[in-house]
N, C-alpha and C positions, 0 to 999 in steps of 0.2 A: 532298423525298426525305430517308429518314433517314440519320444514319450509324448503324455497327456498335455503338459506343456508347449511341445512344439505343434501338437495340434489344434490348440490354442492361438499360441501365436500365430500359426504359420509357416515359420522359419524353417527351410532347406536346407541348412550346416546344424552344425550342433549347436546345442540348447542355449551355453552359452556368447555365442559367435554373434548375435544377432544385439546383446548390450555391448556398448563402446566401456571402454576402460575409463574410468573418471577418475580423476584425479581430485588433488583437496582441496582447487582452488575453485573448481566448475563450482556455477550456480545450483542449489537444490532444484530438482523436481518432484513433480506429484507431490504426495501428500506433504513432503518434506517442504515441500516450494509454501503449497498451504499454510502452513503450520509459522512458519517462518517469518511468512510475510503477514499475519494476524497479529502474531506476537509482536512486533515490528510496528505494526499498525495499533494496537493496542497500548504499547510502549509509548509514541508518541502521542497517542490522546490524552493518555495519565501524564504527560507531561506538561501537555496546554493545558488541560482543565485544572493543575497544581496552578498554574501562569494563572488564569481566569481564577482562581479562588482566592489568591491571593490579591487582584486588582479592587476583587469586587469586597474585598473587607472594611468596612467602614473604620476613619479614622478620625485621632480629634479635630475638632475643628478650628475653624482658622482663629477663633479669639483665644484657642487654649482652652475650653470646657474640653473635658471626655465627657463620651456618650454614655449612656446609661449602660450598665451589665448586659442587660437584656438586649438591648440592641445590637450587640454585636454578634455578630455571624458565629455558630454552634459545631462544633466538628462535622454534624451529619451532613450539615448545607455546605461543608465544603468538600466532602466526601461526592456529594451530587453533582458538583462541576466535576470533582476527578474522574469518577464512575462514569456519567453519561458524554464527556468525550471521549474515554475509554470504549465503551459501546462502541459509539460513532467511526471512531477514527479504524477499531477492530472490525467492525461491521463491512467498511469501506475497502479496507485492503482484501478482507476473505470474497467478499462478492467480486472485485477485481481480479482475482485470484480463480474465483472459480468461472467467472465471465471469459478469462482470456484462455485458459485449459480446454474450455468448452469450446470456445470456437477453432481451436490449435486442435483439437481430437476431433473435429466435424473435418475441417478442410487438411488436412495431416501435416500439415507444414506450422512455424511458430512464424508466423509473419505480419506485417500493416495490418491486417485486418483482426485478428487474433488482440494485439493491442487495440482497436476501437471496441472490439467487443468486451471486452476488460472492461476500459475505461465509462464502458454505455452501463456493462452491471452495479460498476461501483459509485456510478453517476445516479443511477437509481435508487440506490441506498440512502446517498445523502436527500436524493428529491422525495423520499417520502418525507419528509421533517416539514415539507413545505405545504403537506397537505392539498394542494392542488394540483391535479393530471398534468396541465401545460407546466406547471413551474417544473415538476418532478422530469416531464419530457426534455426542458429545454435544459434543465442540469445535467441531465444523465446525456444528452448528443454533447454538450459543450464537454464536458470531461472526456468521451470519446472521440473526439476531433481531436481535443490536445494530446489524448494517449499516444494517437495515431501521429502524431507530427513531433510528438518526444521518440516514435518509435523510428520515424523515418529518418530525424537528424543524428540516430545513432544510440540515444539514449542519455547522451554525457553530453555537458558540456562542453568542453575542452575534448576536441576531435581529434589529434593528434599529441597523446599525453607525453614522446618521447622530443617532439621537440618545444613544447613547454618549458617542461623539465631540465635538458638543457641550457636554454633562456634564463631560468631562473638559477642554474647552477655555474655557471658564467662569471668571472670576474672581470667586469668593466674599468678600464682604467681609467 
């Protein structure tokens, strides 16, 4: 007899038989992947817009006056660089995130295209900033092109990390 579950799923073995055993170094999915990857995303944009607040602080000038009190940049205005590339960079990875789920649960495989579709939602995110349809289209395919070609050369740089590793672990006489 089934449960509600396997009628659900699907699944012809038992309930459990049908998740693979994950161990603790696999990558998160579903919501976890989500969550993960925002935070991640969010993480690094509070880190550039710290970068960007700190550039954009006016200092003395080259004869040695300081500028006036008032002139200088207020905790809330640098909070605004931290905050809306926080947004931005968060915004970018969850719509990525939820771009590339979406098209991996349409075609049921995690493959090339799955990465373009990723890279097209979170291309769009950043392309509304630009306020115009063409700018917005041509950022969100260009991030999707590259998804797709980070996806196809494997994801990493470095394609074979054990004979790297070796190389660098080597003593050259």
């Amino acid at each position: 007899r089934w449960t509600t579950w396997q009628k659900l799923v699907g699944a012809h073995a038992p309930a459990m038989a049908s998740f693979p055993e994950r161990s603790v170094g696999d990558p998160p999915e579903g919501l976890a992947k989500f969550v993960c990857n925002s935070a991640a995303g969010v993480a690094a944009g509070a880190l550039y817009g710290s970068i960007v607040s700190a550039w954009a602080t006016p200092h003395a000038r080259s004869d040695g006056v300081l500028l006036a009190e008032e002139a200088l940049p207020s905790f809330t205005k640098m909070w605004r660089h931290v905050g809306g590339n926080a947004m931005i960079y968060g915004g970018f990875a969850a719509a990525y995130t939820i771009g590339e789920s979406t098209v991996a649960s349409f075609r049921g495989e995690s493959d090339v295209w799955a990465a373009i579709g990723g890279g097209f939602a979170g291309g769009a995110v950043l392309g509304m900033r630009a306020a115009k349809l063409a700018n917005a289209f041509g950022i969100a395919s260009g991030l999707g092109l590259i998804a797709g070609v980070v996806h196809l050369s494997g994801g990493a740089v470095m394609q074979d990390h054990e004979k790297v590793f070796a190389r660098f672990g080597t003593v050259r006489p």
